[in-house]
C-alpha positions as CSV (number, residue, x, y, z in Angstrom):
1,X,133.8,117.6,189.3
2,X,133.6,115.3,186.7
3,X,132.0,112.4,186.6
4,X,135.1,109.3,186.7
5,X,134.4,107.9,183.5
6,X,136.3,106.7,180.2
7,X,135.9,108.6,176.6
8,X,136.7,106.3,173.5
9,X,136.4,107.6,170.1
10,X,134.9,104.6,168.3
11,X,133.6,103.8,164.3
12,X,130.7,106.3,163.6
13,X,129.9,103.3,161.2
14,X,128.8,100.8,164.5
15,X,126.5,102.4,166.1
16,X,124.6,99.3,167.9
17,X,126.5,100.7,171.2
18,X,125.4,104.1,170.8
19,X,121.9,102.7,169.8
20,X,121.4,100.8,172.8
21,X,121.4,104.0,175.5
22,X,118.0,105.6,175.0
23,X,117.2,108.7,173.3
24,X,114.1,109.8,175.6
25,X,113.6,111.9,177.9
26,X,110.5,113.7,180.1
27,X,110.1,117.6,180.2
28,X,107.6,119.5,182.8
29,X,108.6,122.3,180.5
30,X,109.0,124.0,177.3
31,X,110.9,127.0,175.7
32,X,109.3,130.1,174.5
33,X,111.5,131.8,172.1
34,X,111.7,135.4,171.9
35,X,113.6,137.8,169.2
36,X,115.7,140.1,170.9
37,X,118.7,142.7,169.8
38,X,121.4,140.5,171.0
39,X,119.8,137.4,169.7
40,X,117.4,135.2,170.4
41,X,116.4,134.2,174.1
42,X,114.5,131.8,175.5
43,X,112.2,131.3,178.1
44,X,110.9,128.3,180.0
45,X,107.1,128.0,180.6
46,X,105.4,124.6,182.6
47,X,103.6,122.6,180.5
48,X,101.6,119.1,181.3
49,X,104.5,116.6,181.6
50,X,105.5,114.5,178.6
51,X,107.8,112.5,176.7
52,X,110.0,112.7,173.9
53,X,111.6,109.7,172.0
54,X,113.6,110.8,169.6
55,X,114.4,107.5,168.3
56,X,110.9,106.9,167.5
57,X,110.9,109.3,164.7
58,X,114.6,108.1,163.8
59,X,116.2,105.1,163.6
60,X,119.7,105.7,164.5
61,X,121.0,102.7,162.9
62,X,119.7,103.4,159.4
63,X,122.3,107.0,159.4
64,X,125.0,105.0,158.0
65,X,122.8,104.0,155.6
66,X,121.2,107.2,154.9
67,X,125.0,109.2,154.8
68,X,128.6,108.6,154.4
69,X,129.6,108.6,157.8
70,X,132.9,107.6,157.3
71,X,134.3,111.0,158.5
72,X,132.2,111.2,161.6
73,X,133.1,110.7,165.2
74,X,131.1,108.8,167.9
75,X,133.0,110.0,171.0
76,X,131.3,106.9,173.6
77,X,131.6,107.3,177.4
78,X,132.3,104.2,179.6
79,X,132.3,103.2,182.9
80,X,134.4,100.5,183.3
81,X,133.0,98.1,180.8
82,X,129.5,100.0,180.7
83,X,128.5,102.3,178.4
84,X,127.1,105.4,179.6
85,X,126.9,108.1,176.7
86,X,127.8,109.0,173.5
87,X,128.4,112.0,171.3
88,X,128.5,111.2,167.2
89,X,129.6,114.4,165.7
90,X,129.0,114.8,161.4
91,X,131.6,116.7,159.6
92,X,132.6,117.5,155.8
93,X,129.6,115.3,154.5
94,X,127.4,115.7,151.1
95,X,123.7,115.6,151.6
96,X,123.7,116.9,155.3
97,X,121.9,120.0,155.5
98,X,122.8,121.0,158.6
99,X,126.8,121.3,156.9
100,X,125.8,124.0,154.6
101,X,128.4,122.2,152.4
102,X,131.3,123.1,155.0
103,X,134.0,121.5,155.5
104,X,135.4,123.8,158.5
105,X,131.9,123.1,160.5
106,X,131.3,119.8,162.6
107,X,127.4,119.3,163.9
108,X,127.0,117.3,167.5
109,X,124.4,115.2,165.7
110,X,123.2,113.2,168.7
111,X,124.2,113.1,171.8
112,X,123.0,110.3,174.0
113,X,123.3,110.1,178.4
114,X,122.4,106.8,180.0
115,X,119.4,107.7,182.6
116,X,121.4,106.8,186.0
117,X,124.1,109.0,184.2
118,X,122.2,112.2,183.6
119,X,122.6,115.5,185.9
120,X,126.0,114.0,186.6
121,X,128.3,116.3,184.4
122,X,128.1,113.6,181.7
123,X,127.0,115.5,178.9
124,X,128.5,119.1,179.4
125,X,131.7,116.3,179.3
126,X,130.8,114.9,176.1
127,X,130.0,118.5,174.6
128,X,133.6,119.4,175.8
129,X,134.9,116.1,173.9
130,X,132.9,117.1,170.9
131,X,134.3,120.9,170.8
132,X,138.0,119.3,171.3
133,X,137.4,116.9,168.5
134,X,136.0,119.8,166.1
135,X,139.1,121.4,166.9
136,X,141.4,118.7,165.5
137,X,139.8,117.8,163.0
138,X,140.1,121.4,161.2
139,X,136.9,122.9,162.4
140,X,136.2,126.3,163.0
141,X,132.3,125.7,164.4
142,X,130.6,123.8,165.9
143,X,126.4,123.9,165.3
144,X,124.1,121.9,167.3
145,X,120.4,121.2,166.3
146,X,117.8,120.6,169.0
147,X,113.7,121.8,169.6
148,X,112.3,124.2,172.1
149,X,110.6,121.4,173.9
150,X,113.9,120.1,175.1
151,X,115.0,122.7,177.7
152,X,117.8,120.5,179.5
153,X,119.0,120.3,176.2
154,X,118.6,123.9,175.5
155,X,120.3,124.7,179.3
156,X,123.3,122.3,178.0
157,X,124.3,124.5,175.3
158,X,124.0,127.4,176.9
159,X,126.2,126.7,180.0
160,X,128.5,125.1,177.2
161,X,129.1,128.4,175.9
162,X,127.2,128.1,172.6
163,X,124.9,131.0,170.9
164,X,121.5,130.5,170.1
165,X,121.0,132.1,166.3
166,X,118.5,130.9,165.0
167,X,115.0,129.5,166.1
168,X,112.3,128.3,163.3
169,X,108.7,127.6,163.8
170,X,107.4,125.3,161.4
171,X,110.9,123.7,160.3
172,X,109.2,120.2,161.2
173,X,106.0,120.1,159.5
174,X,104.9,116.2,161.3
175,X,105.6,118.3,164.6
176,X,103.9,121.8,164.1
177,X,104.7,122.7,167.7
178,X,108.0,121.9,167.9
179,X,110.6,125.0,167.0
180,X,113.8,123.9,165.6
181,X,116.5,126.0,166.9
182,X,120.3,125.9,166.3
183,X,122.6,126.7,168.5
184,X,126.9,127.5,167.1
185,X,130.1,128.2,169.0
186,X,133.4,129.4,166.9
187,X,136.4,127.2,167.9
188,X,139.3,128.9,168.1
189,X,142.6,127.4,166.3
């Protein structure tokens, strides 16, 4: 059942709100990523627990600064007056890599659960918001970005109904164990 909250779409240009929900989370395990005929699939192995703060390598407040974000969505979840989440989705912007120069492709570009909100249906909501979005605003794909040593994330995307197709080692050189892998979904018309 959903979780009884409020989605807004709000200026991807303000992002304080957004900002202000942290960006960390704490993993018992990581993914092993295997090649396979179908694609790629992964596998969870226990690791030492740890912690990942995204917004510790970047500042989500400088992205405005950093691209034209004018065409971008933040998609922010309330409850009642609280904010609990946030999904900021990138489309049909120069510079962004992750675009390859598309303008039919939108990339979830951060998405952002408030702790007492998570395992609660929040995110697989904003994921939904995000796809519906996409869809209106001309996109045929969507492409998410995340690392194999962010299984929730990884278990997200997959229950979502997105396709893992491509996993690279070494695609952040200040993290050498950390495997980027993208994740894509066709939206239909």
């Amino acid at each position: 059942m959903p979780p009884p909250l409020r989605l807004r779409e709000e200026s991807a240009l303000a992002l304080d709100g957004h900002a202000s929900i942290p960006s960390v989370f704490t993993a018992r395990t990581v993914c092993s990523v295997h090649a396979a005929p179908a694609g790629w699939t992964l596998q969870e192995q226990p690791v030492a627990a740890f912690t990942k703060d995204y917004d510790a390598l970047e500042d989500p407040l400088r992205w405005p600064h950093d691209f034209d974000t004018r065409a971008w969505a933040l998609l922010a979840a309330y409850d009642g007056p609280v904010r609990v989440g946030g999904a900021l989705v990138a489309v049909a912007t120069p510079g962004v890599d992750l675009l390859e120069g598309r303008d039919d492709l939108a990339v979830l570009w951060d998405l952002r659960v408030a702790p007492g909100w998570r395992r609660r249906g929040l995110a697989m909501a904003l994921v939904g918001a995000t796809q519906a979005w996409a869809r209106r605003a001309g996109c045929r794909e969507l492409k998410i970005e995340t690392q194999n040593n962010n299984p929730a994330a990884c278990r997200l995307y997959a229950r979502a109904g997105l396709r893992l197709t491509a996993a690279r080692p070494g695609a952040y050189p200040e993290l050498p164990d950390e495997v980027q892998l993208i994740w894509r979904m066709r939206l239909a018309g």
